[in-house]
Residue frames as qw, qx, qy, qz and C-alpha x, y, z in Angstrom:
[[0.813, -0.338, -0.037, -0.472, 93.96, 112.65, 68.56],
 [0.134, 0.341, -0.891, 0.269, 95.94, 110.46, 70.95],
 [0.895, -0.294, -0.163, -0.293, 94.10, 107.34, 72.49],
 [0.033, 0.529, -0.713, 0.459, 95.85, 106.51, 76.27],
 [0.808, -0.202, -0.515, -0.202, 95.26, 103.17, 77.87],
 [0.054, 0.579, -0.621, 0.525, 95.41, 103.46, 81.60],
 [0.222, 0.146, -0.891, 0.369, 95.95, 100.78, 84.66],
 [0.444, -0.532, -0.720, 0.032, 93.48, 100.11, 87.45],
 [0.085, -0.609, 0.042, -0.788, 92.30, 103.00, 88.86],
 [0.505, -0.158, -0.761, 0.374, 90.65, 101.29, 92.14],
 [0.212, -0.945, -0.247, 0.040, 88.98, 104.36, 93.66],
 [0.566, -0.192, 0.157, 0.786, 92.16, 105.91, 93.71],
 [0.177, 0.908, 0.379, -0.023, 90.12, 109.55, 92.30],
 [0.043, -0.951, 0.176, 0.249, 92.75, 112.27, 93.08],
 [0.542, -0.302, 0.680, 0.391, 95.81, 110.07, 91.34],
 [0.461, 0.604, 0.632, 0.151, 93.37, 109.54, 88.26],
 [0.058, 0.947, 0.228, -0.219, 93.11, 113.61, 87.85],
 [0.177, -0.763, 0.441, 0.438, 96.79, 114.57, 88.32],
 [0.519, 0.056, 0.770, 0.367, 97.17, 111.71, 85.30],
 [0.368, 0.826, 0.394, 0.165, 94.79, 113.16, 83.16],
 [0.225, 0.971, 0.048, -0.064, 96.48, 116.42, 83.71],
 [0.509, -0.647, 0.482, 0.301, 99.66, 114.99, 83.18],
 [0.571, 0.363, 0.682, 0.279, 98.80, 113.08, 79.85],
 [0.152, 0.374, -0.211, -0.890, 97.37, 117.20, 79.01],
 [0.271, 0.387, 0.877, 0.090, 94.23, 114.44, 78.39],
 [0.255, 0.178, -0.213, -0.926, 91.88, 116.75, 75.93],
 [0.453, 0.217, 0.683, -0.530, 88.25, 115.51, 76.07],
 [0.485, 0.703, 0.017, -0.519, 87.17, 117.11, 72.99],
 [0.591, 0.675, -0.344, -0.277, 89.45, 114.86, 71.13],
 [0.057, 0.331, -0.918, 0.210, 91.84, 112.29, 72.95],
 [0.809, -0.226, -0.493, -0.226, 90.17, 108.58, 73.72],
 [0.425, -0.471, 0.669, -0.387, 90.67, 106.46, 77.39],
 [0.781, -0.023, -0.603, -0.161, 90.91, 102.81, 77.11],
 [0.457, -0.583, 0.524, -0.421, 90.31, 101.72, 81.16],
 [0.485, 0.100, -0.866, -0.067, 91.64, 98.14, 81.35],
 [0.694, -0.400, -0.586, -0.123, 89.05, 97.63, 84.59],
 [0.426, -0.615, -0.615, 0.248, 88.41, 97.86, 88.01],
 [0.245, 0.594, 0.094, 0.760, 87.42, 101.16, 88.50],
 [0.661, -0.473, -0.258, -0.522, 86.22, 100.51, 91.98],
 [0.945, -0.264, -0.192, 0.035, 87.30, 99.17, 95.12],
 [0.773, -0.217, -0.158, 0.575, 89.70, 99.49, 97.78],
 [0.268, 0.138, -0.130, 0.945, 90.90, 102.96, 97.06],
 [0.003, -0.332, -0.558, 0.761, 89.02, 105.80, 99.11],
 [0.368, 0.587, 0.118, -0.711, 86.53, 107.88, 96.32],
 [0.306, 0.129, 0.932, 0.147, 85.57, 104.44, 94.33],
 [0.294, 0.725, 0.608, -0.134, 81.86, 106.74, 93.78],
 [0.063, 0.851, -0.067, -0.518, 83.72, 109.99, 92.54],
 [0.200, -0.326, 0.715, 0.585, 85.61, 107.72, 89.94],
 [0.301, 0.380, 0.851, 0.202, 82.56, 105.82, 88.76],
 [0.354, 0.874, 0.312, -0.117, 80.73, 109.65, 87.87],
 [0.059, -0.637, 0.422, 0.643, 83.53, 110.43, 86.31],
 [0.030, 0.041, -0.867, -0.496, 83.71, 107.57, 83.41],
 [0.260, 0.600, 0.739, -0.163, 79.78, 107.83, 83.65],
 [0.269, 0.870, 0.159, -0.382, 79.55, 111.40, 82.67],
 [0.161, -0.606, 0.618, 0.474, 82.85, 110.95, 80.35],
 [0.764, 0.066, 0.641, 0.017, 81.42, 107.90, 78.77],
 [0.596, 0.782, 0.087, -0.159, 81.79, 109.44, 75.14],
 [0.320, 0.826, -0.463, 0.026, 85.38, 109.93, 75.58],
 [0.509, -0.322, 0.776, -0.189, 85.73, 106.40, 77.70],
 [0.836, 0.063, -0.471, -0.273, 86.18, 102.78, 76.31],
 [0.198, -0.486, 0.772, -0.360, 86.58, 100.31, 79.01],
 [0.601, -0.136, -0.783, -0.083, 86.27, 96.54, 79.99],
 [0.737, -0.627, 0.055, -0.246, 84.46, 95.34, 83.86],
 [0.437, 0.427, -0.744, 0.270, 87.11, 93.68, 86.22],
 [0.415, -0.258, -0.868, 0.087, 86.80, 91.82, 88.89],
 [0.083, -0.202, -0.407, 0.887, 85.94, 94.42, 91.20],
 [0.418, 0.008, -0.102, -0.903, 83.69, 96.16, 89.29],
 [0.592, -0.150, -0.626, -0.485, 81.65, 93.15, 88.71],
 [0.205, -0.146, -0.753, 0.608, 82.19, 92.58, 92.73],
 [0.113, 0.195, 0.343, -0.912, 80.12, 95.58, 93.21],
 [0.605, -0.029, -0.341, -0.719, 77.61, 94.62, 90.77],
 [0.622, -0.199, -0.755, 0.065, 76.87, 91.20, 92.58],
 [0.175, -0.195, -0.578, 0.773, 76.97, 92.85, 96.08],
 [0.211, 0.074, -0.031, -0.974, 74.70, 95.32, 94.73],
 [0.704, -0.154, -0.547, -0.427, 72.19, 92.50, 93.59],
 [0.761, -0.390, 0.393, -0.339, 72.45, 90.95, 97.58],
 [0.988, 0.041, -0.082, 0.126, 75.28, 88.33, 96.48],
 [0.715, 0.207, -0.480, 0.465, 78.62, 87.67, 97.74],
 [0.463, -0.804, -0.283, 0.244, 79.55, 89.98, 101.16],
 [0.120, -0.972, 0.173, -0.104, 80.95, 93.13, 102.12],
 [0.772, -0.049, -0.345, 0.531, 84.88, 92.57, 102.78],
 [0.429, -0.737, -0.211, 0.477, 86.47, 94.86, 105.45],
 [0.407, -0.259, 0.433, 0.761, 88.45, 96.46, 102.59],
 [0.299, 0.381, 0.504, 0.715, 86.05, 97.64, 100.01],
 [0.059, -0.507, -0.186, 0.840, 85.10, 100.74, 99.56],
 [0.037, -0.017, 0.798, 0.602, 81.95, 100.43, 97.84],
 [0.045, -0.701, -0.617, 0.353, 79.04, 101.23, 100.34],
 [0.009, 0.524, 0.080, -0.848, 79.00, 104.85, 99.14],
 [0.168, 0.136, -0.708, -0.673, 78.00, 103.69, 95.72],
 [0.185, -0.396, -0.897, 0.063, 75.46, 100.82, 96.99],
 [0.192, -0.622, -0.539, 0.535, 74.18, 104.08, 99.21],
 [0.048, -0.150, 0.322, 0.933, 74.43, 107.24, 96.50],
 [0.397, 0.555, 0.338, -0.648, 71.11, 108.58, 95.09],
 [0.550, 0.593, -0.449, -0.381, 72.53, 107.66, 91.51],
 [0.268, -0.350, 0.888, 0.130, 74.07, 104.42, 92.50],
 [0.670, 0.139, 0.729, 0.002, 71.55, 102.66, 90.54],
 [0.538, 0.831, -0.095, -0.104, 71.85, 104.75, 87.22],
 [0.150, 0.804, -0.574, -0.045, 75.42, 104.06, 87.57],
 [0.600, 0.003, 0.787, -0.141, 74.93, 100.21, 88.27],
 [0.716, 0.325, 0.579, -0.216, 72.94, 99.66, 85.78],
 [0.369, 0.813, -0.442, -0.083, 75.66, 101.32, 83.18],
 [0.367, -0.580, 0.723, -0.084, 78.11, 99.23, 84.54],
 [0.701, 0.024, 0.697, -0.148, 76.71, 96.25, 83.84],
 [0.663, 0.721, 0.114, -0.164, 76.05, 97.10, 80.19],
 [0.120, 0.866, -0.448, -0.188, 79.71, 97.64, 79.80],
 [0.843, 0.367, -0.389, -0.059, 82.04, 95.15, 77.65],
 [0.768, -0.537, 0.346, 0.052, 84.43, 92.50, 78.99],
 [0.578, -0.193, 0.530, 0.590, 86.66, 92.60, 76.40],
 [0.484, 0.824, 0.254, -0.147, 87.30, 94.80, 73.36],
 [0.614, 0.004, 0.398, 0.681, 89.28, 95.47, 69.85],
 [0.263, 0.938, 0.140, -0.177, 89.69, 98.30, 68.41],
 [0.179, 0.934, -0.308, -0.040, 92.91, 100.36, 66.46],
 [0.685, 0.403, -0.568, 0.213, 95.09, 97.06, 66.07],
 [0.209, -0.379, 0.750, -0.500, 94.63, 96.30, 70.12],
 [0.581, -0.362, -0.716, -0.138, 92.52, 93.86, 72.47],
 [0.035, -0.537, 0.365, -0.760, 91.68, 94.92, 75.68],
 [0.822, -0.403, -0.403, 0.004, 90.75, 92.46, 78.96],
 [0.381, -0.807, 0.279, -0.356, 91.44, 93.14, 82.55],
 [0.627, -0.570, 0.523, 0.092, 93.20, 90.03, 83.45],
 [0.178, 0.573, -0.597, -0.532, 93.64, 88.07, 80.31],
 [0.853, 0.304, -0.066, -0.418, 92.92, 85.33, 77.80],
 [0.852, -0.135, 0.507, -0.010, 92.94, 81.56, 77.81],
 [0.369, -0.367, 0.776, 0.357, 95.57, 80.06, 75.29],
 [0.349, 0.231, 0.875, 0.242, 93.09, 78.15, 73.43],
 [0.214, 0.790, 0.502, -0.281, 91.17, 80.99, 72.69],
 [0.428, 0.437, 0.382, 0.692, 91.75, 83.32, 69.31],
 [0.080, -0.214, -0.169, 0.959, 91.09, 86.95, 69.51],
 [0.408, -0.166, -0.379, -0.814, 87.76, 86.81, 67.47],
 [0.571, -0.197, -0.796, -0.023, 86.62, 83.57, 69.71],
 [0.358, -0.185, -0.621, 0.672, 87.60, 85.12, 72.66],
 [0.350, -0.065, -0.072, -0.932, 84.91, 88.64, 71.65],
 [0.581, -0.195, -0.615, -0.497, 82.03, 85.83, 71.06],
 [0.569, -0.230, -0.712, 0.342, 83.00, 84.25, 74.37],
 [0.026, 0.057, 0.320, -0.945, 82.76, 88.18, 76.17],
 [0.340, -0.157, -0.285, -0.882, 79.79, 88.62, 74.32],
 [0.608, -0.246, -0.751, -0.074, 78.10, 85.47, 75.97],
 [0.339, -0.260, -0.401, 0.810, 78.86, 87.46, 79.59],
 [0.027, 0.013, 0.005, 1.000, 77.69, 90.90, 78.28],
 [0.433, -0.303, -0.725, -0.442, 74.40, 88.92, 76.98],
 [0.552, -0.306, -0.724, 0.279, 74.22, 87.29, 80.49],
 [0.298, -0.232, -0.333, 0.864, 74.87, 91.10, 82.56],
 [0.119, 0.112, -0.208, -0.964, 72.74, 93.36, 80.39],
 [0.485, -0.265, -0.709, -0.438, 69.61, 91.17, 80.05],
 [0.570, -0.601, -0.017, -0.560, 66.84, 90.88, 82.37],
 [0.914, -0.332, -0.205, 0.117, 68.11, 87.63, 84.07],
 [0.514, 0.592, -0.418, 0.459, 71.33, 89.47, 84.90],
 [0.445, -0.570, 0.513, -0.462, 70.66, 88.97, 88.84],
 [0.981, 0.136, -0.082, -0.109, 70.63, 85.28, 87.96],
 [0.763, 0.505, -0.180, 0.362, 73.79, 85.35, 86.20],
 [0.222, 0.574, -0.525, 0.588, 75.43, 87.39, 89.42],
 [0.805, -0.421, 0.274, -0.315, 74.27, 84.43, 91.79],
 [0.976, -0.006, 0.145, 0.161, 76.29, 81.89, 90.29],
 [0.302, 0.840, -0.366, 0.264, 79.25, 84.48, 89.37],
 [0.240, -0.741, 0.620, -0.095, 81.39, 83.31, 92.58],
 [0.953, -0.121, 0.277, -0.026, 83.53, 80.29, 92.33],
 [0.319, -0.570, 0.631, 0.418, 86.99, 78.52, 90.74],
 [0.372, 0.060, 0.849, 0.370, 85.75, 75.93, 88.85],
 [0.945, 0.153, -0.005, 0.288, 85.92, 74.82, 86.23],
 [0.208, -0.879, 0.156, 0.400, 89.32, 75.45, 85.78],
 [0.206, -0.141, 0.732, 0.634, 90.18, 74.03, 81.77],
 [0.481, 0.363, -0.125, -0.788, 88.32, 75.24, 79.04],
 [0.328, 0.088, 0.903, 0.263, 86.59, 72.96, 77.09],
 [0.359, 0.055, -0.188, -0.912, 84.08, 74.16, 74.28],
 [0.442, -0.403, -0.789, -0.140, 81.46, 71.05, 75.68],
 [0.169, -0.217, -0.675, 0.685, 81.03, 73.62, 79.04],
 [0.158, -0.522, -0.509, -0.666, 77.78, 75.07, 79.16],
 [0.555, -0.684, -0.471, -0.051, 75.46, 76.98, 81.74],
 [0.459, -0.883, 0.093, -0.032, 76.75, 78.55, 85.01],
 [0.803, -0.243, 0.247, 0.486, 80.27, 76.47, 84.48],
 [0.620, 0.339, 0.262, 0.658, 81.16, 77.88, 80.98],
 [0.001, 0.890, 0.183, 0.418, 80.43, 81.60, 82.40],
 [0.739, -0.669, 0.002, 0.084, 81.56, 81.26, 85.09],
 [0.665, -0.522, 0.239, 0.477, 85.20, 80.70, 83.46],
 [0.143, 0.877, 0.365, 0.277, 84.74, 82.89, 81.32],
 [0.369, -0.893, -0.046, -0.255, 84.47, 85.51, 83.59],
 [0.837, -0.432, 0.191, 0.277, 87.47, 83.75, 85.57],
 [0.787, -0.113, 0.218, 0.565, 89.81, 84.00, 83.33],
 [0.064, 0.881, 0.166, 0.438, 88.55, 87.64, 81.61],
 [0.417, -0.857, -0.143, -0.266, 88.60, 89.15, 85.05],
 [0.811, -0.567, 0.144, -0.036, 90.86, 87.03, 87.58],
 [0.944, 0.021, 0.051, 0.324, 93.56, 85.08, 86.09],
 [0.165, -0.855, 0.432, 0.234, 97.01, 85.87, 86.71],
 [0.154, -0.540, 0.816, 0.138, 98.98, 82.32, 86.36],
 [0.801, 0.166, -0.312, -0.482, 98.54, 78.91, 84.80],
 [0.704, -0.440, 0.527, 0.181, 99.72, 75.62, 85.57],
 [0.023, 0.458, -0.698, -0.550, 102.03, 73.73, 83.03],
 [0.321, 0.311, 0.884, 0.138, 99.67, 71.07, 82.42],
 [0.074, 0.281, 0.523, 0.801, 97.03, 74.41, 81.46],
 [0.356, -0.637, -0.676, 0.103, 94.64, 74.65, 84.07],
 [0.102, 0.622, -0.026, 0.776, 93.78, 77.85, 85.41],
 [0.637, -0.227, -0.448, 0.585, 95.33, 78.76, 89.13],
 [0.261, -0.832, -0.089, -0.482, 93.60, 81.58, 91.06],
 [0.722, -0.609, -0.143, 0.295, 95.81, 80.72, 94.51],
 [0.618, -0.260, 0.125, 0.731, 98.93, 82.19, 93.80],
 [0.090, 0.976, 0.172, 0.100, 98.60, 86.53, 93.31],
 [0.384, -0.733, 0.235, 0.510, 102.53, 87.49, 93.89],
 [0.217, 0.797, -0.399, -0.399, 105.27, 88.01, 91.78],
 [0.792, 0.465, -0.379, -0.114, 106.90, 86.02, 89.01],
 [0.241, 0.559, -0.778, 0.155, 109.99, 85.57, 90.85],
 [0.268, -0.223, 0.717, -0.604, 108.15, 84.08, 93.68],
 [0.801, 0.099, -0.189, -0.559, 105.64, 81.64, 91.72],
 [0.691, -0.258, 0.676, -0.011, 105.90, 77.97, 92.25],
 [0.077, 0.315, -0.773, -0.546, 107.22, 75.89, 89.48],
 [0.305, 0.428, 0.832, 0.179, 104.22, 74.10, 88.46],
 [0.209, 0.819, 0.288, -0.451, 102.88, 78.11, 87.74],
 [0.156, -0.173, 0.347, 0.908, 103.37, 80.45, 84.50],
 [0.237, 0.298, -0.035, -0.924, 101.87, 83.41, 83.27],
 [0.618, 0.463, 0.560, -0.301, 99.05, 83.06, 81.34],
 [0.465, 0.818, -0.009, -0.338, 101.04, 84.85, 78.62],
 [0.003, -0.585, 0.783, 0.209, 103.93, 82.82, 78.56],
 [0.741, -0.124, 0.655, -0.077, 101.97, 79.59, 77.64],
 [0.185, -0.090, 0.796, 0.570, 103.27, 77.57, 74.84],
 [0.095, 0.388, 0.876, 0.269, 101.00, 77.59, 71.67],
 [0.078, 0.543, 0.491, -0.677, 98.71, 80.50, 72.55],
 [0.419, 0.435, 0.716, 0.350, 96.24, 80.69, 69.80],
 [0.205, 0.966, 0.146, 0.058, 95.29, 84.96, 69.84],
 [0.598, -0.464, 0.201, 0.621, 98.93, 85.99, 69.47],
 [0.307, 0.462, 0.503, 0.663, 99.99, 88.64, 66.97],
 [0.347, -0.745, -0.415, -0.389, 97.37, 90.89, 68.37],
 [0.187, 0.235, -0.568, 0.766, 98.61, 93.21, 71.16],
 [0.469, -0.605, -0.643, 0.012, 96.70, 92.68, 74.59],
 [0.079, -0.485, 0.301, -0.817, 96.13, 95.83, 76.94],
 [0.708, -0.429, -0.560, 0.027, 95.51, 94.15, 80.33],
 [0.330, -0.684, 0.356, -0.545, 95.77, 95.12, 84.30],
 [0.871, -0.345, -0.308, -0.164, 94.62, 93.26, 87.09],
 [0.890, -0.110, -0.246, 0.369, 97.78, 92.06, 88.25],
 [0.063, -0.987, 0.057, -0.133, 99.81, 94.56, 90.38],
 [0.808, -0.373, 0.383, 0.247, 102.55, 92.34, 91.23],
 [0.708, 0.521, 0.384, 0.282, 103.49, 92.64, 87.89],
 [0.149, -0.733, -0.040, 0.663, 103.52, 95.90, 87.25],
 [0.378, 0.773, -0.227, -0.457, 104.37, 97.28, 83.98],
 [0.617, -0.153, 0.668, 0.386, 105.45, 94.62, 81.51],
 [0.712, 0.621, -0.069, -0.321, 105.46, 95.69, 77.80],
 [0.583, -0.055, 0.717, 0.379, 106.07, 93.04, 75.32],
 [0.192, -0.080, -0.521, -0.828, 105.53, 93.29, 71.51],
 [0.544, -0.392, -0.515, -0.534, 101.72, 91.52, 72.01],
 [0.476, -0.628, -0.599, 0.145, 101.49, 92.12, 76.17],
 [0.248, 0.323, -0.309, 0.859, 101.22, 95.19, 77.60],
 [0.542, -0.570, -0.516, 0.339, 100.19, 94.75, 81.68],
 [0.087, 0.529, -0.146, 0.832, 99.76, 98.76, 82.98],
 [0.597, -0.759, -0.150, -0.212, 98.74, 97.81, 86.42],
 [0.444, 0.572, -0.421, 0.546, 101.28, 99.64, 87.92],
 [0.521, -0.410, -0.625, 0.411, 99.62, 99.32, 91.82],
 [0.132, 0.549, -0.136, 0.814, 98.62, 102.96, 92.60],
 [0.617, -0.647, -0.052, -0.445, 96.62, 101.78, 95.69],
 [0.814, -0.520, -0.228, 0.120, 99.35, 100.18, 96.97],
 [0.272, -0.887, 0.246, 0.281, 101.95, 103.20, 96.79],
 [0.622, -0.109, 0.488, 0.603, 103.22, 102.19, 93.50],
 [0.086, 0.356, -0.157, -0.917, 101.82, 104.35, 90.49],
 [0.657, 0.570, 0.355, -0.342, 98.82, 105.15, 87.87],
 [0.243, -0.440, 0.472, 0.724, 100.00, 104.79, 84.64],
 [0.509, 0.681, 0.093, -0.518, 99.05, 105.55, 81.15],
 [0.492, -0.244, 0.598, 0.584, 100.30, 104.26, 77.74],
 [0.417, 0.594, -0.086, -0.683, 99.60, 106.31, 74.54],
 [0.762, 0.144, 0.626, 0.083, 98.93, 103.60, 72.17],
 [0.585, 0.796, 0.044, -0.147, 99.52, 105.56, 69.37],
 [0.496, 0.658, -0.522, 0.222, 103.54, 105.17, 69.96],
 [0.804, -0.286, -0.449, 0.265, 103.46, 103.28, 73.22],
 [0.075, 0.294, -0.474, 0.826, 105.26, 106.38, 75.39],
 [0.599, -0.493, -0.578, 0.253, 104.20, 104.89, 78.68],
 [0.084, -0.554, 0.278, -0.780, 103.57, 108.13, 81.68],
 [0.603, -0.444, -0.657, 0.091, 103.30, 107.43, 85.33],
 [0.184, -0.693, 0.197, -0.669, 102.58, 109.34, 88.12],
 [0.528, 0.023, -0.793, 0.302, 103.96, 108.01, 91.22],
 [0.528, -0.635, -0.246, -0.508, 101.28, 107.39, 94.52],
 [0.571, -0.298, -0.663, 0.382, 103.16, 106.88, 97.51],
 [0.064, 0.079, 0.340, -0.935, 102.96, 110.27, 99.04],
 [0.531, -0.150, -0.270, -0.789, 98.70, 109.63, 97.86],
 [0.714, -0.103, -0.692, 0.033, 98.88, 106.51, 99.64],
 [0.295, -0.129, -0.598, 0.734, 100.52, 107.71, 103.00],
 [0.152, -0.049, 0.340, -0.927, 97.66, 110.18, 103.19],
 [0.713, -0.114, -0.513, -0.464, 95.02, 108.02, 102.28],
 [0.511, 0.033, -0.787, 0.344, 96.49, 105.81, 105.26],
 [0.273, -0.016, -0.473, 0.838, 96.82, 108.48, 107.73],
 [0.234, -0.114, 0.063, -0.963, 93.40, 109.91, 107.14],
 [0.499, 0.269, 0.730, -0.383, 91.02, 106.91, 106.86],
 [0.668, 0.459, -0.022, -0.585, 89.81, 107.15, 103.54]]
């Protein structure tokens, strides 16, 4: 039994497949850990979500930001952007059986000597602190008030934890740093402007994983989000958003010995381009 943790998938459907059959994924017995957005931007965004719907036995996964886009859009908050590709869901005869899964689904999870979060976790936060803190979200998504809770979902601030935040603030980053974060400043504050690469950060920026003191270490994280990035394994980070929607690749890592497979998407990209989807 092999348990494979793979990248952002992004609608990105036909890239997703040739992985599976590249992994020689086996339903009946192999696990998926999706580190988030499954949704968005790539062309067949609805053909991915009935996949990990009807798969859901052999799927663990966390929400990213995307996904939780579409669940706020879907509730008549934030707007359409010219880029997603997420009306076919909003517009599907199932889209609300498959919404309302969604929403149920965890923002952060531990299992087999991992952690798993789509962008990653605040410094001050432990690895058992940081579950309690998801769980406060999952409460917030899965409960009746959960169109509430995706009105007040958009925003930066705050942007330093403090365990005195309460209400729409302390979800809010939360969610921010679960979902979003890439970089920090040095003072600790969490910095949602700057989305490129390392080399190319300003010097008041650094990772979220390089800050000093960081209190869930030990514990390996399985995170995305961040395509700039790309593939970084450390002993306790391993980032698998390798960028297949932007013609870089899907990848997989078998957690069971870390052999890392990728399946490279520029020739899925160029026709994705050329055709409109």
């Amino acid at each position: 039994m092999a348990i494979y943790a793979i990248g952002d998938i992004q609608g990105c459907f036909e890239p997703f497949q040739q992985l599976l059959r590249l992994i020689d994924f086996n339903p009946g017995k192999d696990t998926l850990w999706l580190t988030g957005d499954l949704v968005n931007r790539g062309p067949q965004s609805l053909d991915v979500l009935r996949w990990v719907f009807q798969h859901q036995d052999q799927v663990e996964m966390v929400l990213g930001n995307h996904d939780l886009h579409l669940l706020a859009v879907s509730e008549g908050f934030g707007k359409l952007h010219r880029d997603d590709t997420i009306e076919d869901i909003l517009n599907a005869a199932d889209g609300k059986v498959l919404l309302d899964w969604l929403r149920c689904q965890p923002l952060m999870l531990e299992g087999q000597g991992y952690a798993m979060v789509h962008a990653g976790l605040l410094p001050e936060w432990t690895i058992a602190k940081a579950l309690r803190l998801a769980e406060e979200v999952e409460f917030g998504l899965s409960g009746n008030r959960h169109r509430e809770f995706l009105g007040r979902l958009y925003g930066n601030k705050p942007t330093r934890w403090s365990d005195d935040l309460k209400g729409a603030d302390r979800l809010r980053l939360i969610v921010n740093a679960m979902t979003r974060m890439r970089f920090l400043t040095r003072d600790g504050e969490l910095d949602l402007s700057y989305k490129g690469e390392l080399e190319g950060a300003p010097a008041n920026l650094m990772p979220w994983f390089e800050a000093p003191g960081r209190r869930h270490g030990g514990t390996p994280i399985i995170c995305g989000h961040w395509s700039a990035l790309g593939v970084h394994l450390d002993e306790d980070i391993l980032a698998i958003d390798s960028g297949c929607l932007w013609g870089g690749s899907l990848s997989a890592l078998r957690l069971n010995d870390r052999q890392l497979f990728s399946l490279p998407c520029q020739a899925y990209r160029e026709i994705a381009l050329a055709t409109g989807r």
